[in-house]
N, C-alpha and C positions, 0 to 999 in steps of 0.2 A: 548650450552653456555659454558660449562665446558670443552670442548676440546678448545674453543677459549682463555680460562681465564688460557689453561694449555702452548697455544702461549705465550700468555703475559706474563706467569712466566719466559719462558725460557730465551725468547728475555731480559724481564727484569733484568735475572740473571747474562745473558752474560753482559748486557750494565752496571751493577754495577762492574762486573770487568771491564770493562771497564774506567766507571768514576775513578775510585780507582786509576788505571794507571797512568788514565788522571790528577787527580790530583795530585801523584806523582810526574809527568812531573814536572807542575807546581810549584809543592812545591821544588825542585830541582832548575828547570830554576830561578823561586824567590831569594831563597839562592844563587845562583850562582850571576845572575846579578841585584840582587833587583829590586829598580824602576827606575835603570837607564834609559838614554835615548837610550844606545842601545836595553834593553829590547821591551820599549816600543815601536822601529822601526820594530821590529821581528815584535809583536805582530801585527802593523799596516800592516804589508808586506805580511804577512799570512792570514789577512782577505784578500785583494782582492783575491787570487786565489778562497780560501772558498766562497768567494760572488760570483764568476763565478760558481761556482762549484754548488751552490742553484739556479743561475740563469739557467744551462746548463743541469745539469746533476738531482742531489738528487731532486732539487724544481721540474722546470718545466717539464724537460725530463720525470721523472718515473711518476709523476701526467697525462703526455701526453700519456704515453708509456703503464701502466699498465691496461689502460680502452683498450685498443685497441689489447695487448697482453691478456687479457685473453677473449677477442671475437675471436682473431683467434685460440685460446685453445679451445673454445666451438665447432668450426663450422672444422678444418681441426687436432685437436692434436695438439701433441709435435710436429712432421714435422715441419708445418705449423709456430710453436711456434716458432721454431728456426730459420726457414727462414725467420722470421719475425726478429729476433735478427742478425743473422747476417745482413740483410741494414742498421739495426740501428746501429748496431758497423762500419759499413764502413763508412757512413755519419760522426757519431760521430770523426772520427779516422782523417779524413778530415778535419771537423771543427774547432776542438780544436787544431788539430796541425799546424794549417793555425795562428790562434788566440798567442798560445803561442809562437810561432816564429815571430810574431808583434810584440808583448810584449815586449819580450826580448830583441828583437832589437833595439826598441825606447827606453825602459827602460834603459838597459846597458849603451844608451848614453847623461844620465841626466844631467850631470854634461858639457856640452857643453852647457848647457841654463845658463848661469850665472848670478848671482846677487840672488842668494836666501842662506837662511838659511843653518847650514852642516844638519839637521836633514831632510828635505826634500833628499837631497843627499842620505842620510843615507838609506830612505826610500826603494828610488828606486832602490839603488843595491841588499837590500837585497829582494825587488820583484822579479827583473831579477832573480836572485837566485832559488826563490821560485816556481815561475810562472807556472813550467813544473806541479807541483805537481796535478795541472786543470786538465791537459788530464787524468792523470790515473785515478781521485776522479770518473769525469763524465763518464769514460770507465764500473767500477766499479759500477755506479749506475746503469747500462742499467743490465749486472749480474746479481746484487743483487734483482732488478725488477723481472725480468726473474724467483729466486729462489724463490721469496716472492709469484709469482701468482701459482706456484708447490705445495705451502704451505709446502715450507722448507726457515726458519725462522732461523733455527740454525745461518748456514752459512753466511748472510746478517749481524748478530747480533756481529759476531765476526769481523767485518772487521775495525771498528775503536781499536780493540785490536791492530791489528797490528803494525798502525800508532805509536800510544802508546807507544808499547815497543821499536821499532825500533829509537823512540825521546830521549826514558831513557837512553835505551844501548848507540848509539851516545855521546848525550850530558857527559852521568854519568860514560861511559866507555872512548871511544877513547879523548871526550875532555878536560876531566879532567886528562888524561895520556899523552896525545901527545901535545896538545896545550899551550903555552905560554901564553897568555893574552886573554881577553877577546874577543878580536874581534876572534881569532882563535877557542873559544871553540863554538862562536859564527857559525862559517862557518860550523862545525860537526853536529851541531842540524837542519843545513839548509838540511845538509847530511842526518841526519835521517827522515825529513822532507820528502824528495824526494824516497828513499829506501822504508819506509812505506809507501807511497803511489804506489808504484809498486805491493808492496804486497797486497795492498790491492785490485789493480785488477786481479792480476795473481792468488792468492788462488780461489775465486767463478770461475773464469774461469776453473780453474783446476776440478772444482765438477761439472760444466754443461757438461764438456767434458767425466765426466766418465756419464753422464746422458745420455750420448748421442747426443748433440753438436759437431757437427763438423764447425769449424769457416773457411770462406771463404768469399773475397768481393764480395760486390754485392751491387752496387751502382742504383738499379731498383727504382724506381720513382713510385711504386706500390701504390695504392687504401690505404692502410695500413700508408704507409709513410707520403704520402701528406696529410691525417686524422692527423697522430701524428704531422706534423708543424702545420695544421691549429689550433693546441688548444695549441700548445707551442707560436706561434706568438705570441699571446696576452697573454701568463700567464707572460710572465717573473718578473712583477715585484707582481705579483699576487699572488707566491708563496715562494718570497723573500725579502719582502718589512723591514722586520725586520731586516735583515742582512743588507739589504741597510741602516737604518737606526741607527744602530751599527757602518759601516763603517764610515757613516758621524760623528758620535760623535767622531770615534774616531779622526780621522781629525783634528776634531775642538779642541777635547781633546789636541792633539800635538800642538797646536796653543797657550795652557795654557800653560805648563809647560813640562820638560823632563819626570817625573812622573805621570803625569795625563793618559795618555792614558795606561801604564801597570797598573793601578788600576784600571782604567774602565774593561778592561780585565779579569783581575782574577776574580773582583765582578760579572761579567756577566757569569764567567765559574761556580764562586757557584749558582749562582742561574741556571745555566742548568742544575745542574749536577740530583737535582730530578726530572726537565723536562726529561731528557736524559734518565736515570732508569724507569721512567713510563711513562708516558708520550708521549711521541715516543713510546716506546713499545707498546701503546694499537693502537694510530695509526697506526703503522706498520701492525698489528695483524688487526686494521678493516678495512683497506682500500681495502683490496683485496675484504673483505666481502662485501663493500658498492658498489662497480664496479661490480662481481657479482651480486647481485640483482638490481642493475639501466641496467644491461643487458638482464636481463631478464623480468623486468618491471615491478619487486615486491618495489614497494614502500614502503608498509608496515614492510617488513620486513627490507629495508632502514633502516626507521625511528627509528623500534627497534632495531635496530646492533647501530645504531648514539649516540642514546639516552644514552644502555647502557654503552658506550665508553665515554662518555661526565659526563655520571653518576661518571664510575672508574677513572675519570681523577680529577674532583671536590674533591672528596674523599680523592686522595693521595696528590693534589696540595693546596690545601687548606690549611690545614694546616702544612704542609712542608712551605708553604710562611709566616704564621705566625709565626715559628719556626725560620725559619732565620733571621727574620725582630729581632724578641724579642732576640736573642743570636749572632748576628753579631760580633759585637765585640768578648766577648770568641772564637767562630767559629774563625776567621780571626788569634786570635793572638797564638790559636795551630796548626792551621796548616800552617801558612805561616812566622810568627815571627822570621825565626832562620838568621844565617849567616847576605846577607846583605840588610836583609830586616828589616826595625828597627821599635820603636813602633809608632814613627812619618809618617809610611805608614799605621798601622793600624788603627791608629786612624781618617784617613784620606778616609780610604777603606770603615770603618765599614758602614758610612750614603749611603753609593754608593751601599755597598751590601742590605740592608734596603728597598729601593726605588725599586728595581729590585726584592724582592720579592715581591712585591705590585703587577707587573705584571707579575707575572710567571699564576696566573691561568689564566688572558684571555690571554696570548700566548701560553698555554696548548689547550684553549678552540678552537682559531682561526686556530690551524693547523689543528686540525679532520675537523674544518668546511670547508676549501677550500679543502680539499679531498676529502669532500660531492660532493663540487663543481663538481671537476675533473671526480667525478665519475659518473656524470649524465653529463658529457661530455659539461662541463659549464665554460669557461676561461675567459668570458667577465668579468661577476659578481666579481669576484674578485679583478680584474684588477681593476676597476671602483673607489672599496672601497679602494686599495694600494693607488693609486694616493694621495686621499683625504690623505689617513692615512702618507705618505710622505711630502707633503706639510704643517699639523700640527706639524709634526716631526721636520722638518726643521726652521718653522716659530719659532714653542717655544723654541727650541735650540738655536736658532741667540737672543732671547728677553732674554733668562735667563743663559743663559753663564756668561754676563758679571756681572748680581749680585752676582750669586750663584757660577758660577764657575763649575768644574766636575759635582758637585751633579744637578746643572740644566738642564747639558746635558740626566743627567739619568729620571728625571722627565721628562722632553721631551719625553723620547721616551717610557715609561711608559702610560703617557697618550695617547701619539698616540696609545697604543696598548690596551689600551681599548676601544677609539674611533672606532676602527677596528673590533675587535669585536660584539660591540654592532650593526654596519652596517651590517658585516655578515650576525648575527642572523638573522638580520630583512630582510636581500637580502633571505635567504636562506626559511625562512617560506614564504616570497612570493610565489615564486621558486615552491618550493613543502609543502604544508599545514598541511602536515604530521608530516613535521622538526620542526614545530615549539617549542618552548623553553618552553612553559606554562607547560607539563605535569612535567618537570624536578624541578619548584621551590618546591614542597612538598622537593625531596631530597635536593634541594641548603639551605631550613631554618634548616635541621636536620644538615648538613654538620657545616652550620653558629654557630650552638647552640652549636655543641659539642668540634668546633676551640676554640668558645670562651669558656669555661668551661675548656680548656687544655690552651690557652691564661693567662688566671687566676695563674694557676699553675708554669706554667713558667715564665712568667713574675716575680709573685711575688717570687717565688724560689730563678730568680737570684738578685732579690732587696736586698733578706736578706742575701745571699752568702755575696755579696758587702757590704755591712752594717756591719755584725756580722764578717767576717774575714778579715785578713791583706791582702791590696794588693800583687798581687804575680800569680802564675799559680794554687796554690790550687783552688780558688775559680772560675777558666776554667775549669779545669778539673770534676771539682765536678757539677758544669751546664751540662757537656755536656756528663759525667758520669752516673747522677742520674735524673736532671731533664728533659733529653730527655726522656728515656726510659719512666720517671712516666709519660709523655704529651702522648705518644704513646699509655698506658695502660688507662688512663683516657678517652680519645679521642677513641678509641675504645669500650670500655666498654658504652660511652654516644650514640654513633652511634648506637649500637646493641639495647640498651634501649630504643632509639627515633625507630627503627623496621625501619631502614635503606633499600630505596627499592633496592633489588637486591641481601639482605644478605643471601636468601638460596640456591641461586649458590654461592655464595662464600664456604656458608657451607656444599654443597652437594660435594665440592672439595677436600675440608677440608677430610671429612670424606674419600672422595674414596684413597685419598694419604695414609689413616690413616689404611686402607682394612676393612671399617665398613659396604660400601652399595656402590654401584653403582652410579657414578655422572650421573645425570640427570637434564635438567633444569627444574626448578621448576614452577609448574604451576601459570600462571596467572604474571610470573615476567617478 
């Protein structure tokens, strides 16, 4: 357990420089172009690529790819590993570039359909723009797949860096030096858009090839192949159903205002960003584990790899969503408030961010569990529960738009993503009897007791912040200075005191970093 919790740190270390970046970006692109309505086109124009990219490549593909590459790792090696990657990248290379060149072509000629809005317009060019960014994301996942069943995690972990810097540099360097107006500094980030995501295929490729990878097509129709469509067929929306239902808000969002959909935006990017940092990362780190032993047909040991991942994921998300929910506002107006982003977007963002952390932990909870899925080579189940979990998405978005506005699109898709959830659970301990969720509530009341006991703290902390000093940024900084830390120190401290199950591999790690004893997992956890 201790070498898998030593994956998690790394993946988790890369992915916080990462979000760092990422938020960077953002805080940049914010100040640059606020909540205008070119922002929010970008913003729109960038999910679909990313939505193809969860349906093609990161969702389905690697959920397809990864159960099947590491049974031809068990039964022929690396050879066999590879010959297996290379069909997938020549299909891949086929598919997407067949895709992006539709795209582009219908896209680029939007404005031949007349009689709509200039934001729709708007939309579509900066798609066509965007569009190619598909092929490299999904080229890149089949890689990073590849790396993750090796169990090298480094390199997979850094590959949203790149994207990252290559946005900053673009937008922060050439646009704000070469460009003239906004549409122009606009076209440079689409620049960096496109450049990072090169990078992001071309780097892992570059370390499978000194692995021993040699890339060649090979378009064979192998036993292998027709395996990996038969369980992509049905996943697509199985593995994506959330980004689907982000894209739709945001849609609808454009339909409200020029503003609304770059506030959905940012709000949805805070609340990934401790998904992003943990979250993923422990997925990342068990997935492999959970396809290994459904390969072997240790269920047991399944169940314990699931458990404890579901455990570490409760733990971090939990109250990270309490955190955000209770300090939204300070959060929102240090890091995004400058240039021309004014306090009339914060004040407007804050409830949006609020409602999205509501559902960070069951969209924490629901990505390990269709991995389970994938890993016992299951695409129906999932599928089954998207549909449902879309069509609530959908339904309560179109009833609560028009009262609530933004914030109802957010609650829409909030609830759908607990309705999702809770289906899972309940598909998954059918499923296998093993999964079931019962052993896990002892930790979900200790996690619950010790949120709320840091809930307490912060909450009232920043009551009296607000109360006892003058409005101003003293009383943000001092929230987000003093009373995060004391929530993190309290909330740990209640955790270890309620004898949190799983805390002496944490501690046996602790210590081996420390050079006191040997990490071993601890008996009976």
């Amino acid at each position: 357990m201790s070498k898998h919790l030593k994956n998690i740190g790394v993946v988790s270390a890369l992915t916080v420089v990462s979000r760092v970046l990422g938020l960077f970006r953002d805080q940049l692109s914010a100040a640059i172009f606020g909540s205008s309505l070119l922002n929010s086109a970008f913003t729109q124009a960038l999910r679909l690529p990313n939505l193809f990219r969860r349906l093609l490549g990161e969702g389905s593909l690697t959920a397809a790819f990864l159960p099947m590459l590491q049974d031809e790792l068990h039964q022929r090696g690396r050879p066999g590993a590879f010959a297996l990657l290379n069909q997938v990248i020549s299909w891949l290379v086929l598919v997407t570039g067949s895709l992006v060149t539709v795209a582009v072509l219908l896209l680029s000629q939007a404005r031949l359909l007349t009689g709509h809005d200039e934001r729709w317009y708007l939309v579509a060019e900066l798609t066509s723009f965007l569009f190619p960014y598909l092929a490299f994301v999904c080229i890149a996942a089949a890689f990073n797949a590849t790396l993750q069943v090796f169990q090298r995690f480094t390199e997979p972990a850094l590959s949203p860096i790149w994207l990252n810097l290559s946005m900053i540099l673009s937008l922060g360097g050439a646009g704000l030096h070469f460009a003239s107006t906004p549409r122009g500094q606009m076209t440079w980030l689409c620049v960096g858009v496109l450049f990072g995501g090169f990078l992001q295929m071309a780097v892992p490729a570059l370390v499978l090839v000194r692995a021993g990878w040699r890339p060649r097509p090979d378009f064979a129709l192998s036993e292998r192949i027709r395996g990996i469509a038969r369980l992509m067929a049905p996943g697509f929306l199985g593995t994506a159903i959330y980004q689907i239902n982000i894209y739709v808000g945001g849609t609808l969002a454009l339909s409200i205002s020029d503003s609304a959909n770059t506030l959905l935006f940012y709000a949805n990017r805070l609340m990934e960003l401790p998904i992003g940092v943990f979250a993923i990362a422990v997925s990342t780190v068990v997935y492999p584990l959970l396809a290994k032993h459904a390969a072997a047909g240790q269920l047991q040991d399944l169940a314990e790899d699931y458990r404890r991942g579901i455990r570490l994921i409760l733990m971090i998300n939990v109250p990270a969503a309490a955190g955000l929910a209770l300090l939204s506002e300070p959060i929102i107006r240090t890091l995004f408030q400058h240039g021309n982003f004014t306090a009339t977007d914060t004040a407007a963002m804050a409830p949006l961010l609020a409602l999205f952390a509501i559902g960070m932990p069951f969209f924490s909870i629901t990505s390990l569990s269709v991995r389970a899925f994938y890993a016992l080579k299951d695409t129906a189940g999932p599928v089954r529960v998207a549909l449902l979990d879309f069509v609530v998405n959908l339904g309560l978005s179109l009833l609560l738009m028009g009262p609530l506005g933004v914030p109802g699109l957010v609650l829409a898709s909030t609830v759908a993503i607990i309705v999702q959830t809770v289906l899972l659970k309940r598909a998954l301990a059918r499923k296998v009897p093993e999964l079931s969720f019962r052993p896990l509530w002892p930790s979900v009341g200790k996690v619950l007791t010790a949120t709320g006991g840091m809930s307490l703290l912060v909450g009232g902390g920043w009551w009296a912040l607000r109360t006892m000093l003058p409005a101003g940024r003293l009383p943000d900084f001092l929230a987000l200075g003093l009373l995060i830390p004391a929530g993190v120190v309290l909330y740990g401290m209640m955790l270890w005191q309620l004898r949190i199950e799983g805390r002496d591999d944490l501690a046996a790690v602790v210590a081996k970093i420390r050079g006191r004893l040997p990490a071993k997992p601890a008996a009976g956890s």
